[in-house]
PATILO-118089 format. One record per residue: x, y, z of N, C-alpha, C in turn; residue in one letter. Coordinates in steps of 0.02 Angstrom, whole numbers, padded with zeros to 5 digits, always signed. Example, Ala and Ser with C-alpha at 12.3 -4.5 7.8 and 13.67 -1.06 7.14 Angstrom:
<pts>
+00660-00284+00390+00615-00225+00390+00660-00165+00390A+00642-00112+00354+00684-00053+00357+00645+00002+00394S
</pts>
This chain:
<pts>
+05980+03176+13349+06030+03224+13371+06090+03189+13402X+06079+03148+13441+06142+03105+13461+06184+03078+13418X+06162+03041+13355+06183+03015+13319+06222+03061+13279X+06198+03132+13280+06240+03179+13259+06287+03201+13303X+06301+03209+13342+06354+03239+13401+06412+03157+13406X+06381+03121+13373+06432+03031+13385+06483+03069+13298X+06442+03060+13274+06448+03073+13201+06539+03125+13205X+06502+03192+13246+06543+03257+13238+06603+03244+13281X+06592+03202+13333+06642+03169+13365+06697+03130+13331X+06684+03093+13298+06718+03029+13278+06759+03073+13202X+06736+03141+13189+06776+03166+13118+06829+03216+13164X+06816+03229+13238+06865+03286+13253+06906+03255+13300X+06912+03166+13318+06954+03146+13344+07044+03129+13311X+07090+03150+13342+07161+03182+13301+07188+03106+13274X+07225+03097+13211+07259+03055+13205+07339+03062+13196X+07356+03001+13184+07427+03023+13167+07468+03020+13104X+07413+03033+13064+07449+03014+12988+07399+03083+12946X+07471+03091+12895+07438+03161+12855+07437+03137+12761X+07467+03089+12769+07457+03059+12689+07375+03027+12687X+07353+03048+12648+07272+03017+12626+07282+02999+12540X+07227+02947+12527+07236+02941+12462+07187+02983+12452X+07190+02984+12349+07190+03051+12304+07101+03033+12293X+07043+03033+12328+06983+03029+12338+06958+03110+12291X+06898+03070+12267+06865+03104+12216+06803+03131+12220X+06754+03196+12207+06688+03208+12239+06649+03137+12238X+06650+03100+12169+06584+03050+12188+06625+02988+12160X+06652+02983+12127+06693+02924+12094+06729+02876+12165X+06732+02825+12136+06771+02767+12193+06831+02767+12147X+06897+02759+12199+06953+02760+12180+06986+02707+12231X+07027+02668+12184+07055+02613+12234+07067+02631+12291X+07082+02612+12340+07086+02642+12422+07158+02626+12448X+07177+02663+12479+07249+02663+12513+07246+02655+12575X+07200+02636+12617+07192+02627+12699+07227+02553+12712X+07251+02556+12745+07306+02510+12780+07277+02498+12850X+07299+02417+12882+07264+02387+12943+07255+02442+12989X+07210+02445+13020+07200+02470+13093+07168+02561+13061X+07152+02539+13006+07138+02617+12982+07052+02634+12972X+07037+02670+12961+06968+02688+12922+06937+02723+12910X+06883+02744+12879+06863+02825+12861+06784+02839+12865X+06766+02898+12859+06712+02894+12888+06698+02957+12822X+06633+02964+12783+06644+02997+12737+06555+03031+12762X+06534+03095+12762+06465+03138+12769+06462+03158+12700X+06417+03151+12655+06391+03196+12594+06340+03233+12586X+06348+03301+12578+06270+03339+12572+06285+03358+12504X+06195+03356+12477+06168+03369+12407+06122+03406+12420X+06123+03477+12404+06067+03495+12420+06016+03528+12363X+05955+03510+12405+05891+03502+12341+05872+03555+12297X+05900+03633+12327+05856+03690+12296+05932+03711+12229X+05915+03727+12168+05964+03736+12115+05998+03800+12136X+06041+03807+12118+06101+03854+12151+06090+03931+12112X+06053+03932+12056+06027+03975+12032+05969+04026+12024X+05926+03970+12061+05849+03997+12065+05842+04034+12127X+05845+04099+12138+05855+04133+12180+05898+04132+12241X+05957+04144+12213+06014+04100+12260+06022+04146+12330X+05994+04209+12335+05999+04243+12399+05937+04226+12440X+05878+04197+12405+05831+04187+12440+05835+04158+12482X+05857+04074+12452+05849+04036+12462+05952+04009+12501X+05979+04052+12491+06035+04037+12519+06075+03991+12444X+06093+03991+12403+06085+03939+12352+06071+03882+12345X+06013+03874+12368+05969+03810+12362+05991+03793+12432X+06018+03797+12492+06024+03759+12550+05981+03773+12579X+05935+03793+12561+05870+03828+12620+05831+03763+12604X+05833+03739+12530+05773+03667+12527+05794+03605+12548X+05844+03600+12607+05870+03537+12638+05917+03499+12583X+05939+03459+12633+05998+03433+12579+05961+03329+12560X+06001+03312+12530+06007+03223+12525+06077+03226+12580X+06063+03178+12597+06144+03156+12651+06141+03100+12646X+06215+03090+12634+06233+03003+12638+06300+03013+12712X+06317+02942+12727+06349+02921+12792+06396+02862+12768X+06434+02869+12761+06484+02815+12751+06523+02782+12790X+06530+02708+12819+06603+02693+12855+06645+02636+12812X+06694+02656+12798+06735+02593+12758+06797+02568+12808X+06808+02517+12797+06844+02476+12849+06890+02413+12817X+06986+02429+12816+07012+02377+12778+07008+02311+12821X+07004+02247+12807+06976+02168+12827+07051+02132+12811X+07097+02167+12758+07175+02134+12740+07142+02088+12666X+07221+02074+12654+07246+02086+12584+07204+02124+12524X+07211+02164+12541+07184+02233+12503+07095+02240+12503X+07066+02188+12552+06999+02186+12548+06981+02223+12591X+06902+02281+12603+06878+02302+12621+06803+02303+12631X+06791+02337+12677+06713+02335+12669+06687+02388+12687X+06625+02420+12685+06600+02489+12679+06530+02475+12682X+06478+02515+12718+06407+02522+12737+06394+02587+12761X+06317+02609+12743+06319+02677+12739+06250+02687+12729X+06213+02755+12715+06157+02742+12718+06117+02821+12697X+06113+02820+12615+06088+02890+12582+06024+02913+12624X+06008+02970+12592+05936+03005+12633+05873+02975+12560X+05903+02976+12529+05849+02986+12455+05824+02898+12459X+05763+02904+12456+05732+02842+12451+05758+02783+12506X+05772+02809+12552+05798+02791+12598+05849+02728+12619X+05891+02736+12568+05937+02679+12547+05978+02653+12580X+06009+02584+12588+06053+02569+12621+06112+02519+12585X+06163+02521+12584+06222+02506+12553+06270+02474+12582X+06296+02390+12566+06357+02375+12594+06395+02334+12534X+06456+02353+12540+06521+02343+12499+06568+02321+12507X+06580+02267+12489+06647+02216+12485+06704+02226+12427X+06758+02270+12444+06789+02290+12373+06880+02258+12393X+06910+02245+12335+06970+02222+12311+07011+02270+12298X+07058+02300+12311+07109+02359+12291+07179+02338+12266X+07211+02355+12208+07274+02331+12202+07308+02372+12172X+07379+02392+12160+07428+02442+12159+07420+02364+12065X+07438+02418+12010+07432+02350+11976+07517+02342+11945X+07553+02288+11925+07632+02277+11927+07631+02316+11856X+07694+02357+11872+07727+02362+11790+07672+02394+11766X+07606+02443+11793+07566+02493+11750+07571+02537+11819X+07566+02612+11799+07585+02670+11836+07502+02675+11875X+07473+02626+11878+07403+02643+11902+07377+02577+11986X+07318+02600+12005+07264+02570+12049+07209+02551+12021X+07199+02492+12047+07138+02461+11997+07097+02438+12051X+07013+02437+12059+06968+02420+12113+06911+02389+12104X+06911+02320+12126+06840+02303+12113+06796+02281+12168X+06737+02307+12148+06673+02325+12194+06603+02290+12184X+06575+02231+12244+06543+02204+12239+06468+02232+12287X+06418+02264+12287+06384+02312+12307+06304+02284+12321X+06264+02261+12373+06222+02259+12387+06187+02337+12413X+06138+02341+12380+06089+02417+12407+05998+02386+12406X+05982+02403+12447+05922+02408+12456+05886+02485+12468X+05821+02495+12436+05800+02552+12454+05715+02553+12456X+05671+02611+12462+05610+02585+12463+05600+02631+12374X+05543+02621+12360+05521+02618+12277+05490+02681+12295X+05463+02732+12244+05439+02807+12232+05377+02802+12294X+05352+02750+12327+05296+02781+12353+05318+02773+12425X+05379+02768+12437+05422+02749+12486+05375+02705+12549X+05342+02648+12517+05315+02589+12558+05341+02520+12539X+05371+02486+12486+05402+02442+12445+05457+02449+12463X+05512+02424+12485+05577+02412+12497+05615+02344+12446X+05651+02378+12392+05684+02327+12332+05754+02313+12354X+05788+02256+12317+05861+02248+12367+05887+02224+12278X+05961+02242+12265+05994+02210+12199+06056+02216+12230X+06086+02215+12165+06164+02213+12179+06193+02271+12128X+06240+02285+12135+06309+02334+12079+06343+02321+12110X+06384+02318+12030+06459+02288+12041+06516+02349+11991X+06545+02362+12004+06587+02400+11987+06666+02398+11970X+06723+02404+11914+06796+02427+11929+06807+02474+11918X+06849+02498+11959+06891+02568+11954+06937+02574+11942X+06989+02630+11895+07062+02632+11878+07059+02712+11901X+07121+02700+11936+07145+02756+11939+07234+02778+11914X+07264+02814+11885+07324+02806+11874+07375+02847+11921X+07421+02829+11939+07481+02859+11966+07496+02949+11958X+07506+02988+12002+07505+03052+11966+07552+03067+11884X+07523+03103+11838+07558+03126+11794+07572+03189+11789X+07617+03176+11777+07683+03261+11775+07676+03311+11849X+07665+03251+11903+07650+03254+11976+07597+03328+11981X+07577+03298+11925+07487+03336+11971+07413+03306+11931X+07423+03282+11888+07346+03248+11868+07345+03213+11871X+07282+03169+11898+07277+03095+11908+07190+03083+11869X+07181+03043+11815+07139+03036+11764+07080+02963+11811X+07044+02964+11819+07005+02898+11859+06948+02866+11815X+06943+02817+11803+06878+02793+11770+06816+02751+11825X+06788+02750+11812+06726+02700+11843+06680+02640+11815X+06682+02578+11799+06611+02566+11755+06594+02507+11800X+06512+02517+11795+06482+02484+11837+06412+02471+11819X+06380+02413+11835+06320+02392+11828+06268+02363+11864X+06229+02397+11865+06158+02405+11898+06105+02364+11892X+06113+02304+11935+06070+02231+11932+05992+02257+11935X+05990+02340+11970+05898+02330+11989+05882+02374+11918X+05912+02393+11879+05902+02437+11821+05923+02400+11756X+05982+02352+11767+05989+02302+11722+06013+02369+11647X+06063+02399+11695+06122+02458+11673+06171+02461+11649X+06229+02461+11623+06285+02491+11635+06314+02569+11632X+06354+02573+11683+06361+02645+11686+06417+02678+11678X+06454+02718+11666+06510+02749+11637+06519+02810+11704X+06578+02813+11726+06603+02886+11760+06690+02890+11738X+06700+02961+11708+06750+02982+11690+06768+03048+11741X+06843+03044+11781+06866+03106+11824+06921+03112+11811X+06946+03183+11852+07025+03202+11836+07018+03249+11902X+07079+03238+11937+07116+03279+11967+07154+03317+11947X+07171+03405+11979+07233+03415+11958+07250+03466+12023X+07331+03441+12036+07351+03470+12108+07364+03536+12093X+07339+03598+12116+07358+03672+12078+07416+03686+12151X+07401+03672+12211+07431+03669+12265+07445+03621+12307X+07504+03621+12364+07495+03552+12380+07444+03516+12438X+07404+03553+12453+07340+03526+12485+07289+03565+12441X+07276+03582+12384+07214+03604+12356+07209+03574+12283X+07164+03552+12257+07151+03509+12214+07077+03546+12172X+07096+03534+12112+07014+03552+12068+07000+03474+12038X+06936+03458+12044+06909+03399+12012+06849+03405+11963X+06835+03371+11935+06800+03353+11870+06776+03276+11863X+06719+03281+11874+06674+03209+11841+06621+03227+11790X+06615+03167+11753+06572+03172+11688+06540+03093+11692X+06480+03090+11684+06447+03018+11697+06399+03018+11603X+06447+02980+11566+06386+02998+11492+06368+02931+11513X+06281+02951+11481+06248+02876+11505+06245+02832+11454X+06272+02765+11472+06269+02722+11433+06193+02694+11395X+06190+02674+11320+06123+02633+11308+06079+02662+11339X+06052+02739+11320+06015+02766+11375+05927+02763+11346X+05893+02747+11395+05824+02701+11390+05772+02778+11391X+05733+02803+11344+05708+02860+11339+05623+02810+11376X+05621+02759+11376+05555+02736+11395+05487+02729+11347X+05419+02743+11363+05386+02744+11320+05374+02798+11320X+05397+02851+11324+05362+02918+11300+05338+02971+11351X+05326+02917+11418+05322+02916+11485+05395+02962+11522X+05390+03028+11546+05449+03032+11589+05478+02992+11640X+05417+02967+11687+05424+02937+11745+05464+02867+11719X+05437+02845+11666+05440+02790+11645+05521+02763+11620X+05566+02837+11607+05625+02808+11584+05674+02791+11645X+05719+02748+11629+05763+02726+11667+05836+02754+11692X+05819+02806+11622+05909+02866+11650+05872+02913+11633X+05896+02968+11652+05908+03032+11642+05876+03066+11556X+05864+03123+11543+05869+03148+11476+05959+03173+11464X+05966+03197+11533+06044+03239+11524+06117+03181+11568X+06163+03197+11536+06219+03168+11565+06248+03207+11627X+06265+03169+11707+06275+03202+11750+06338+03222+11742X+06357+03273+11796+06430+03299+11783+06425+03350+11860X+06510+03355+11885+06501+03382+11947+06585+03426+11935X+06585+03485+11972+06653+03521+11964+06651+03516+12050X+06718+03544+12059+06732+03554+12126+06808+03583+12141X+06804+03586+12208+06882+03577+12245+06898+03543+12307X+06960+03511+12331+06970+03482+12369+07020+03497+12397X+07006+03528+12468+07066+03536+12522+07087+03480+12570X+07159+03487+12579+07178+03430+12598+07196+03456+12675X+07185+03419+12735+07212+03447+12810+07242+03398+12840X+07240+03401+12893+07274+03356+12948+07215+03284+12962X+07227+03231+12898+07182+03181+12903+07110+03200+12894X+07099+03251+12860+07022+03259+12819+07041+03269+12755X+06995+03272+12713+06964+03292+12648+06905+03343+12648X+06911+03398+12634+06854+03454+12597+06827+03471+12541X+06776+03427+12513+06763+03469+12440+06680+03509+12454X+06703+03553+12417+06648+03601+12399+06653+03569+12310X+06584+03586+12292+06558+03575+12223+06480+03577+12201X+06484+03593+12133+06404+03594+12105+06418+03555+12048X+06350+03547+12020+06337+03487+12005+06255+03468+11963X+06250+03445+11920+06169+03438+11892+06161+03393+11909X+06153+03367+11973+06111+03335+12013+06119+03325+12077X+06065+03308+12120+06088+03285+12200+06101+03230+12207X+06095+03198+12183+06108+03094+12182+06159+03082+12210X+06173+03050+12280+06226+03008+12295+06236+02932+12267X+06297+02949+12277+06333+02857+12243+06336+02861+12158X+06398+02847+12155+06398+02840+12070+06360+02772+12042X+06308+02757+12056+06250+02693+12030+06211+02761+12004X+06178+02783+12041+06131+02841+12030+06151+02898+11970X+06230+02920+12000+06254+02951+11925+06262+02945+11869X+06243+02882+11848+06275+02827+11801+06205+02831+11770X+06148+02850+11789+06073+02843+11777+06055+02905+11737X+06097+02957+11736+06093+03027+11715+06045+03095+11745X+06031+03127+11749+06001+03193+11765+05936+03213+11726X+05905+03248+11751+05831+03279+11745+05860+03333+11705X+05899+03354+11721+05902+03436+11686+05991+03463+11712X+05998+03512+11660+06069+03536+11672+06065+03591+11719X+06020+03593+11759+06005+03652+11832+06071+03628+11896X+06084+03661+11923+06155+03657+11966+06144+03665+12032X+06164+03608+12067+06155+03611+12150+06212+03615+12188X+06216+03654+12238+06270+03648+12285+06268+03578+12337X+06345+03560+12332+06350+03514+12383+06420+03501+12421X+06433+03465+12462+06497+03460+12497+06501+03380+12519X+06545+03384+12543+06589+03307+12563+06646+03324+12641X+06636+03291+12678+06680+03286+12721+06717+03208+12752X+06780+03197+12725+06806+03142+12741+06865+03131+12800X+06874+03103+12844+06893+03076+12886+06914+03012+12904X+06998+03021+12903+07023+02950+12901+07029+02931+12984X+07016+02874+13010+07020+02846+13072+07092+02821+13085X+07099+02799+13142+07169+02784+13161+07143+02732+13227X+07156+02674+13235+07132+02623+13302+07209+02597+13318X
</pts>
């Protein structure tokens, strides 16, 4: 509980800047935080499908959520670092990433060097790898869509993974987004469900994003709860739809 009241603290303390970069439900997008800055990102996934008795059950928020915790922090010349820590398999995550405005192309380009550890299905085994990731993002077009790619690969799955997004500004703090994760070389296993390594289905998430005074709001659903695009990149159980949200918060020191 404390750790929650630190948490709720540190997203409702005021800053002084209202430009944020163009951040996406699950995709990494080069980063725009500048010295003395940093952000603090909460994600809920929640477990019950948004369909299966959605008054019962509240749409699925009655069966608890996955939560992830993010802090990213710029270190200078465009390097950063980020640690954080999902609910699902009880994972933990730190990230050393490169950001660059790129010369003479209308875009942001990001690369991401990713240690995660987590514990294995019987949650007593604790495994540790690496993913590594780049990201493009391009400059707005016709000042409201911005198109983002992702690809990245998964040392403990011995993966590569694909994420495709798009922004588009309908207002000037409200935003609709779109990700699509098709899974690469996708490993059906031996015949075994447990046994395959992605998904049967390709993940995919809709949403919207309000913009405020140094936050980010998205509401969105989604065929799956999985935080971190490593996991999305792995594909989905089924095309069943979960509600989830995001709350981001840029710091100011």
């Amino acid at each position: 509980m404390r750790a929650l009241w630190i948490v709720m603290l540190a997203v409702s303390i005021p800053v002084g800047c209202v430009a944020y970069e163009p951040s996406m439900l699950n995709l990494t997008v080069p980063s725009a935080l500048e010295p003395r800055q940093g952000e603090i990102t909460i994600q809920h996934r929640f477990y019950g499908q948004v369909n299966e008795q959605p008054f019962q059950t509240f749409f699925g928020m009655d069966l608890g959520p996955n939560v992830g915790l993010m802090l990213r922090f710029p270190i200078g010349g465009g390097f950063e670092i980020k640690g954080g820590r999902i609910r699902d398999f009880k994972e933990y995550v730190l990230d050393l990433s490169y950001a660059k405005h790129l010369p003479r192309v209308p875009a942001s380009g990001r690369l991401d060097a990713q240690y995660f550890t987590f514990k294995m299905d019987d949650l007593t085994e604790r495994e540790g790898n690496g993913f590594f990731q780049a990201a493009l993002q391009t400059d707005p077009l016709f000042k409201m869509a911005q198109p983002c790619i992702n690809l990245g690969y998964d040392g403990s799955n011995q993966h590569m993974g694909l994420g495709l997004g798009l922004t588009v500004q309908v207002l000037q703090k409200l935003s609709l987004l779109g990700e699509y994760y098709p899974v690469l070389d996708r490993d059906q296993g031996t015949g075994e469900e447990e046994d395959a390594v992605t998904g049967p289905k390709n993940c995919f998430a809709v949403g919207i994003k309000v913009q405020t005074y140094g936050h980010h709001f998205f509401l969105m659903v989604g065929n799956s709860y999985a935080i971190g695009t490593r996991r999305l990149m792995m594909g989905a159980d089924s095309n069943d739809l979960y509600f989830g949200f995001n709350i981001q918060r840029r710091l100011e020191f």
